[in-house]
Each structure stands twice: as structure tokens, then as C-alpha cells.
C-alpha positions as CSV (number, residue, x, y, z in Angstrom):
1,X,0.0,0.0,0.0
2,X,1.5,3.7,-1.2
3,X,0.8,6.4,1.5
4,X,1.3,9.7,-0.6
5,X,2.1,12.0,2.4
6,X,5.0,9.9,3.9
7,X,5.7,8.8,0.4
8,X,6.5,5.2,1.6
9,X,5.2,1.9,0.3
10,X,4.4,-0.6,3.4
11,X,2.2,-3.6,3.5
12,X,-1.1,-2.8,5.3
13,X,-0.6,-5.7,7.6
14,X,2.9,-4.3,9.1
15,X,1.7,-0.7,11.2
16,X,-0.6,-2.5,13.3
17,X,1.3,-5.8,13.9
18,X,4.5,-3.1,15.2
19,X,1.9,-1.2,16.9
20,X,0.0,-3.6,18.8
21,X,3.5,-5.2,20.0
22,X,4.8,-2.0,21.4
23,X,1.7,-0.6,22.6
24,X,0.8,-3.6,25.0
25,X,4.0,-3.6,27.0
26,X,4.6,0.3,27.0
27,X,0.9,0.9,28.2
28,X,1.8,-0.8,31.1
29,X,4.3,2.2,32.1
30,X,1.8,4.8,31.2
31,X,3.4,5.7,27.8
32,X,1.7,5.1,24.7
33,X,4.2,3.7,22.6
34,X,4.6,6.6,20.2
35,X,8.0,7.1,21.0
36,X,9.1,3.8,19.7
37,X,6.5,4.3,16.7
38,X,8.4,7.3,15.4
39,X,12.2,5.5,15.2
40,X,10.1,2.7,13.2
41,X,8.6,5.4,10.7
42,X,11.7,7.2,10.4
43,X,14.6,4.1,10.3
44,X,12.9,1.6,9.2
45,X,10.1,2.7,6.8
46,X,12.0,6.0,5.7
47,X,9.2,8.6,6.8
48,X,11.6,11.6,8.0
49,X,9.3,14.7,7.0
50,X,8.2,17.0,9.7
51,X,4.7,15.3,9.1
52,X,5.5,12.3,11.1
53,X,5.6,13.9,14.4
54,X,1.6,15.1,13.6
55,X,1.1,11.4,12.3
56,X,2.3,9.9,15.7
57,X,-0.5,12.1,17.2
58,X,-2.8,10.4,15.0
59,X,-1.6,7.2,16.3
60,X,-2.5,8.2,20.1
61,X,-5.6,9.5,19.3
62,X,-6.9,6.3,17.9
63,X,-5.4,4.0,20.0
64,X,-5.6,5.5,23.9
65,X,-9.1,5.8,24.5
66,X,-9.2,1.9,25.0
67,X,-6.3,2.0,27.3
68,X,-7.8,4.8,29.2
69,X,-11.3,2.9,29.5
70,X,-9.4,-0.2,31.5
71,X,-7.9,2.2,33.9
72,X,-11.1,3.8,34.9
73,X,-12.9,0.8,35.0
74,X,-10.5,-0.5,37.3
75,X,-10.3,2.3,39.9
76,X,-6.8,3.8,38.9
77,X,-7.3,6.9,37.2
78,X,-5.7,9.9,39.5
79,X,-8.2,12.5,37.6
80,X,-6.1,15.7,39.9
81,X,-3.0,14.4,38.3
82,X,-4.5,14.0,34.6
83,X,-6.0,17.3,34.8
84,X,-2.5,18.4,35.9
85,X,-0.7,17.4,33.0
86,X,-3.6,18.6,30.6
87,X,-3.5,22.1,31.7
88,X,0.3,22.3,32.1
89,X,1.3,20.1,28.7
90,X,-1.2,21.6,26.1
91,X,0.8,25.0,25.7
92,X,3.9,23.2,25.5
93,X,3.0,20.9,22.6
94,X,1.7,23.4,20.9
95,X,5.6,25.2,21.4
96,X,7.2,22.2,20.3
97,X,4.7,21.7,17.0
98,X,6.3,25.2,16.0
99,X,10.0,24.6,17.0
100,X,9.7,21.1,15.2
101,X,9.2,22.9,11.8
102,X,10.9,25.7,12.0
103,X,14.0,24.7,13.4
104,X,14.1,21.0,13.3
105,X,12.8,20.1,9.9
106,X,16.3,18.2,9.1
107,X,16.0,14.6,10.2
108,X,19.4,14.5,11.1
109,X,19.2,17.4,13.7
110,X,15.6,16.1,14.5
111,X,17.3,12.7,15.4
112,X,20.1,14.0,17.9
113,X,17.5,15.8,19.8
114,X,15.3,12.6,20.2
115,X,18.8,10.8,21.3
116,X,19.3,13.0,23.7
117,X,15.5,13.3,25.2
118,X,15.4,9.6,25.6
119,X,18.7,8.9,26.9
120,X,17.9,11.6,29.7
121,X,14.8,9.3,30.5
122,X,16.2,6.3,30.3
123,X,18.9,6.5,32.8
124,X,16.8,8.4,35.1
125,X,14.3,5.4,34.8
126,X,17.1,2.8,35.0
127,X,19.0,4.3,38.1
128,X,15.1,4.3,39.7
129,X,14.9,0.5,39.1
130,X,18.2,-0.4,40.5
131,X,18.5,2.3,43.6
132,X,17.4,1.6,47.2
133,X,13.9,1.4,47.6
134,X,12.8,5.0,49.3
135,X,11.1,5.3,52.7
136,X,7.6,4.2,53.2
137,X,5.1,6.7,52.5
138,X,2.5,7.2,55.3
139,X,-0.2,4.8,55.8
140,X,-3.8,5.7,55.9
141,X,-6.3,2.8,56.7
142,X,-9.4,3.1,54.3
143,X,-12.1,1.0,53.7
144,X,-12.2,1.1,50.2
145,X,-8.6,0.5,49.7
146,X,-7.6,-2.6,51.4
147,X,-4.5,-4.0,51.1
148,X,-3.2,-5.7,48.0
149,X,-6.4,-3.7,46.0
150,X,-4.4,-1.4,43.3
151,X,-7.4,0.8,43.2
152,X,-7.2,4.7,43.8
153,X,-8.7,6.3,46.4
154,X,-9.6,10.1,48.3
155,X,-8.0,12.0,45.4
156,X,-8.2,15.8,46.5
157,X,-6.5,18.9,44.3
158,X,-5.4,22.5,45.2
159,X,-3.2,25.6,43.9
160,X,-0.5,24.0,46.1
161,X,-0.9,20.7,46.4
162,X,-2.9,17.1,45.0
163,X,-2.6,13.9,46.3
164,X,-4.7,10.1,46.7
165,X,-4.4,7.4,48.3
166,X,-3.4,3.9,46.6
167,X,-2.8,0.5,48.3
168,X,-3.0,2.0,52.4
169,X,-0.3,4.8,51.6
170,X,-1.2,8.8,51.0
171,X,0.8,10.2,48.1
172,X,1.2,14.3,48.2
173,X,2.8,16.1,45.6
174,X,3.3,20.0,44.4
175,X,0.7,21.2,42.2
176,X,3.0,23.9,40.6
177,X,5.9,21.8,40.3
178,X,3.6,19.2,38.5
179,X,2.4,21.9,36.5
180,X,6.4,22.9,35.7
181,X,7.0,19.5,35.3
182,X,4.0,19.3,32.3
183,X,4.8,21.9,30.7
184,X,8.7,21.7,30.0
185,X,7.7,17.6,28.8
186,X,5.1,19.0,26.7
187,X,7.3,21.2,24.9
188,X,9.6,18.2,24.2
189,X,6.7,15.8,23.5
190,X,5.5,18.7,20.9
191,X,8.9,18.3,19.0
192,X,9.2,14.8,19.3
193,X,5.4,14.0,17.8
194,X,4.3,11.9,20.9
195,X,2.1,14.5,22.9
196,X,2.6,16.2,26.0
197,X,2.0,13.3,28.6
198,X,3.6,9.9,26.5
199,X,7.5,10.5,28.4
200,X,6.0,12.3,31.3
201,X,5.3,8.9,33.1
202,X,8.7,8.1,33.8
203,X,9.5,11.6,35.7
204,X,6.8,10.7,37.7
205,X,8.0,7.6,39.2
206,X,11.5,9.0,39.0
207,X,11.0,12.4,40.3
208,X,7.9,12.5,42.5
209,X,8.4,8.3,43.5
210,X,4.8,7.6,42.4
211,X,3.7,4.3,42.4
212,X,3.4,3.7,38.3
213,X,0.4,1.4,38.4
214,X,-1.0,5.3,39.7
215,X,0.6,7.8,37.0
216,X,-0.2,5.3,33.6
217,X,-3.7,6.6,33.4
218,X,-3.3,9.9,33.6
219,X,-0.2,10.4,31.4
220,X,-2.2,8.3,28.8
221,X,-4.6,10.5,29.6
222,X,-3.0,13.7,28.6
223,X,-1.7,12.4,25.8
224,X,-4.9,11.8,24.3
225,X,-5.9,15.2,24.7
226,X,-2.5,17.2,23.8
227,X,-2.2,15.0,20.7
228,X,-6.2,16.4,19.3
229,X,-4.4,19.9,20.0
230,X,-1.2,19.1,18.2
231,X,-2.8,17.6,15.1
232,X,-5.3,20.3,14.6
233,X,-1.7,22.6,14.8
234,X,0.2,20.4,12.4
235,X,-2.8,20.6,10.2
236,X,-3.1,24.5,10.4
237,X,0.2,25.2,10.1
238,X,0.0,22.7,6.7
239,X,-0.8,25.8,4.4
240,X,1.9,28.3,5.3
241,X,4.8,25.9,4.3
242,X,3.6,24.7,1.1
243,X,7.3,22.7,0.2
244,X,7.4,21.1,3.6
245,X,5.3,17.8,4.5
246,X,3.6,18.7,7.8
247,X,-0.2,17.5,7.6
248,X,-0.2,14.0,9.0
249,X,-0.8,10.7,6.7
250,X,-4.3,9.9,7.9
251,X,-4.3,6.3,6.5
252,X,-0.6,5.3,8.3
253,X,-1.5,6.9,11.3
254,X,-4.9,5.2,11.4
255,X,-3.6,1.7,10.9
256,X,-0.8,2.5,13.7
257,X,-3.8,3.8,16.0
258,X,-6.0,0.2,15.8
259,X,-2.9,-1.5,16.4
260,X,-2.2,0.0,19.3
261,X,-5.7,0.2,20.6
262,X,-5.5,-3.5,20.8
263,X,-1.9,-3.5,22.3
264,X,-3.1,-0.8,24.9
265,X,-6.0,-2.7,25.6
266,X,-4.5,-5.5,26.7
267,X,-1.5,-4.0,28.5
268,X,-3.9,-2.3,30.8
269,X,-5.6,-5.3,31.8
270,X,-2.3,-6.9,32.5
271,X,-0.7,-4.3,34.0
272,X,-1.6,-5.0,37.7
273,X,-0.4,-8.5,37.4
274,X,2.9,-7.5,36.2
275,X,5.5,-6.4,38.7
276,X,6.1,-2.5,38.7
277,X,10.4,-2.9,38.7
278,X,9.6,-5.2,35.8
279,X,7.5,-2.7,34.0
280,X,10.5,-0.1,34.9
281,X,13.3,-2.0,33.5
282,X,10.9,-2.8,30.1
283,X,10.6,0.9,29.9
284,X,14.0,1.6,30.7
285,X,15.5,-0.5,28.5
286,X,13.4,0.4,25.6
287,X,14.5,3.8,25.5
288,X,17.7,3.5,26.1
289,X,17.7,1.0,23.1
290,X,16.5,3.6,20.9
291,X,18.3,6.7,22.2
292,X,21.5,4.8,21.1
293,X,20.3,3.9,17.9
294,X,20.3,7.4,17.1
295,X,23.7,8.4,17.8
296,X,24.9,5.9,16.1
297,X,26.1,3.9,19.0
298,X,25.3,0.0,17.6
């Protein structure tokens, strides 16, 4: 099958088979699997153009809503942190959709900056796995959260703070500094093509030491909802730079989309029987992979 906006020939088989495999063990982290999705398009299939950082939004949009479903379903969306990243990542990807054409249109340049994003997360998320295990947080007995249960519970938001309550322990956190937090990723997710939340789940357990069965919802979340901003950007901007492919490919990102709605499906359901350092080190080790890639590394 031809897709005229990437200009690449791929059978139709191939996007969702990739997707689905990525998506189901990167859900499990929180992160939708766009960030593996675009070295694929741009390595392996040869789509370099500016236009597939909007077509990896098209991706998320298609295939995080079922993701998202599981999660609330099963009592672990944080909606305080997911409106968090929302408010605080929508300006940035809409920062990063302008720096990405106008002063990343090269892939070569565009590739060194995604080195150098996801080696950054990776170590951070590999030193998390392999450090000491951090102090206790403070118990709170609750009848709706027993122990063992991986269901959130008494979620509360402010100007200065948000916090919940997951598996007997109360987690507080800084709403400004979330906000901060959310606004510098989605600036970097904006570039990259992923949307604002899809690398913030690994600053979470990293920085703030959230538990990650807790943060996947809500960074899946705000991905979803940056990534309807960032395509409608891409797609507006199309028109002013008539000699420069930025409008996504529809039909590739649509096939990448229902693959990954399956994968994400699935990897939400089995999240909470898969260990969280396991999920960690998948993550870890993903993104690290990929970060060396593209410097040249192996």
C-alpha cells in the first residue's frame, strides 16, 4: 500500500502488527508507545518529513481511549494528576509543534534531539529500578482501599498541592511543580510528535516516586488530549509551508492507531499483574535502546 504524504510503500498488515506489539507492553508504564513508533517510521520505513511527528499524534488518538477505558474501569485513574498534566502540557505541545518545523525540519538534527530526550529518560528510569527502595510513604487505613487492592482512592487537588491514596499509603505532591513538570515535557513531546504526557510517566516515578500502576492513566490521559491539540496545529500550520510535508498521513496513522488500541488494551488489563520494577526496567530498557540507535552507538 502507497501512503502519498509519507511517500513510503508498506504492506497494510505491518503498522498494526508493530503497533499492537509496542503498545501492549509500554501501556503498562503509562506511555503510549509513540516514542518507539516514530524511530520505526523514520529508520525503518523512511518517513523523515516533519509530518511524522503530527502522524504519531494520530496514532495516540486512535489508540488511547481503550487503554484509558481499563484504567477507569479498574479504579486507577488519578483525575487531579491528569487534569495536571492537561492544563500544564497543552501549551507546550503546541511550542514544540512550531520549534519542530521551524527549526528541526532536518532529520538529522531532529534525530540528535530525540537521542538526547530519551537517553535523559532512560537513565533516570534505570538508576530508579536499580536504587534503594525510598522510605515508606505514610499509611492511611481506608475502607475502600484494602490492602493488596491497586485501586485509587480520596484524590483531592489544590493551587498548592494534590494527592490520593493507593494500596493503604497517602501520596502528596506539588501542584506547581507538577504543572512545571508538564509543561517543559510537553514542549519536548510537541517536537518529538508523541504528545505532551507519553514520556511524562517516567519523571513521575523517577522524580515524584509515584507508584506507576497510579501515574499510567493519567499520562495516557494527557496524551490523548494534547495530541487532538497538536494535530489540529500540524494541520493548520500545513498551508503556510507549502514545500514542507507537515499535515499527518491519515491512513498510516490510522492503521498505527487500531494497532495499538488492541496493544493498549491489553497492556492495561495486565498491568496490575505485572511487577512494577519489571514494567520499569521494560521501559528503561526500551528507550535506552532507541536513544543509542540514534547516535549511532550500535
Amino acid at each position: 500500500m502507497y501512503f502519498p504524504v509519507a511517500d513510503i510503500e508498506v504492506q497494510p498488515w505491518l503498522p498494526p502488527l508493530v503497533a499492537f506489539v509496542i503498545s501492549f507492553f509500554t501501556s503498562m508504564g503509562g506511555v503510549s508507545g509513540a516514542f518507539l513508533l516514530l524511530p520505526f517510521q523514520v529508520s525503518v520505513l523512511g518517513f523523515d518529513s516533519p509530518s511524522v511527528s503530527a502522524t504519531n499524534h494520530i496514532f495516540n488518538i486512535v489508540a488511547i481511549p481503550s487503554g484509558v477505558y481499563r484504567y477507569i474501569k479498574e479504579g486507577r485513574m488519578v483525575w487531579p494528576l491528569t487534569w495536571a498534566v492537561i492544563l500544564g502540557t497543552l501549551p507546550g505541545v503546541l511550542a514544540g509543534a512550531i520549534i519542530r518545523v521551524r527549526y528541526l525540519p532536518d532529520p538529522t538534527a531532529f534525530k540528535r534531539f530525540a537521542a538526547v530526550v530519551l537517553l535523559y529518560i532512560g537513565l533516570r528510569l534505570a538508576l530508579d529500578v536499580y536504587k534503594k527502595r525510598p522510605k515508606r510513604k505514610k499509611e492511611v487505613k481506608s475502607e475502600q482501599n484494602t490492602i493488596g487492592e491497586k485501586r485509587v482512592s480520596a484524590p483531592f487537588f489544590n493551587l498548592k498541592e494534590l494527592g490520593f491514596v493507593f494500596e493503604n499509603r497517602q501520596y502528596r505532591i506539588s501542584t506547581p511543580a507538577i504543572m512545571l513538570l508538564s509543561l517543559t515535557v510537553g514542549i519536548i513531546g510537541g517536537v518529538y510528535g508523541i504528545g505532551g504526557g507519553a514520556i511524562i510517566a517516567p519523571f513521575f516515578v523517577t522524580f515524584f516516586e509515584l507508584p506507576v500502576y497510579t501515574v499510567a492513566g493519567a499520562a495516557l490521559m494527557g496524551t490523548m488530549i494534547t495530541s487532538v491539540a497538536g494535530v489540529a496545529f500540524f494541520q493548520a500550520m500545513a498551508p503556510f509551508y507549502p514545500n514542507l510535508a507537515i499535515a499527518p498521513d491519515w491512513r498510516l496513522g490510522v492503521l498505527f492507531g487500531l494497532g495499538g488500541m488492541a496493544g493498549m488494551y491489553c497492556g492495561a488489563r495486565a498491568q496490575k499483574y505485572v511487577p512494577a520494577r519489571l514494567i520499569k526496567t521494560i521501559l528503561a530498557f526500551c528507550i535506552l535502546f532507541t536513544g543509542m540507535r540514534y547516535l549511532g552507538l550500535f
